[in-house]
N, C-alpha and C positions, 0 to 999 in steps of 0.2 A: 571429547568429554571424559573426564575422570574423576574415579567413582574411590570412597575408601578403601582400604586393603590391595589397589591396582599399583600394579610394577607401571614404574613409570622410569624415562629416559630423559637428562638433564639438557637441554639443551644450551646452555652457553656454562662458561670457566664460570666454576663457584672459589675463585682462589681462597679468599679467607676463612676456608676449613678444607682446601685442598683438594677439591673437585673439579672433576674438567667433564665437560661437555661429552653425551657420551655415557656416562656415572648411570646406575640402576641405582632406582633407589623404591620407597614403598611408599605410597599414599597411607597419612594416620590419621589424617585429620582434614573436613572439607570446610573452608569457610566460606557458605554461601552467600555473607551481603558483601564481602570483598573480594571475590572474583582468587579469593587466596588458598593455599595448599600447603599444608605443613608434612613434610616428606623426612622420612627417619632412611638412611645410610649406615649400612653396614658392611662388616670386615669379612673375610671369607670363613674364619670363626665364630661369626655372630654377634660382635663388637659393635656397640652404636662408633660410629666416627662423626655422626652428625646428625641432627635433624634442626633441619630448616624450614623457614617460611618464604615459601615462593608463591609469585603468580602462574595462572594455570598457562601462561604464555610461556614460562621456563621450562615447562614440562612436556613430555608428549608418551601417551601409551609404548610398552614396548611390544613390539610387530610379532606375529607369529610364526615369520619368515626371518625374525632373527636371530644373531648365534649369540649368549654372553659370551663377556671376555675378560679375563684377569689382568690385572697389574700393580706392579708395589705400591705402597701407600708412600705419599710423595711424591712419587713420580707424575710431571705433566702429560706425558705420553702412555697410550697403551703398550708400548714397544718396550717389553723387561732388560 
């Protein structure tokens, strides 16, 4: 379950704004009669790149056992 303002983890390629699975992004928004989640994407400056409407099936909490990670914008891999 995910709550507003939770860091959440994308689970599948969001190609058409350039996201891959994987991607941090931030819960802004809960739509509770459709199971939906509007999640805002940011740059390591701050930059929206994107906020999208997913289901809470695209997403999942990020773990507290784990590490973020950087990579160029564009790029489909974590791997700079």
């Amino acid at each position: 379950m995910v709550h507003e303002l939770d860091t959440v983890v994308i689970t599948r390629d969001l190609s058409e704004c350039g996201l891959v699975a994987g991607d941090i992004g931030v819960v802004a928004h809960l739509y509770a009669d459709t199971r939906g989640v509007e999640v805002e994407f940011v740059s390591g400056e701050g930059a929206t790149i994107a906020v999208e409407t997913l289901s809470v099936d695209d997403v999942r909490p990020i773990g507290a056992r784990e590490i973020l990670h950087a990579r160029p914008l564009g790029s489909t891999t974590t791997n700079p």
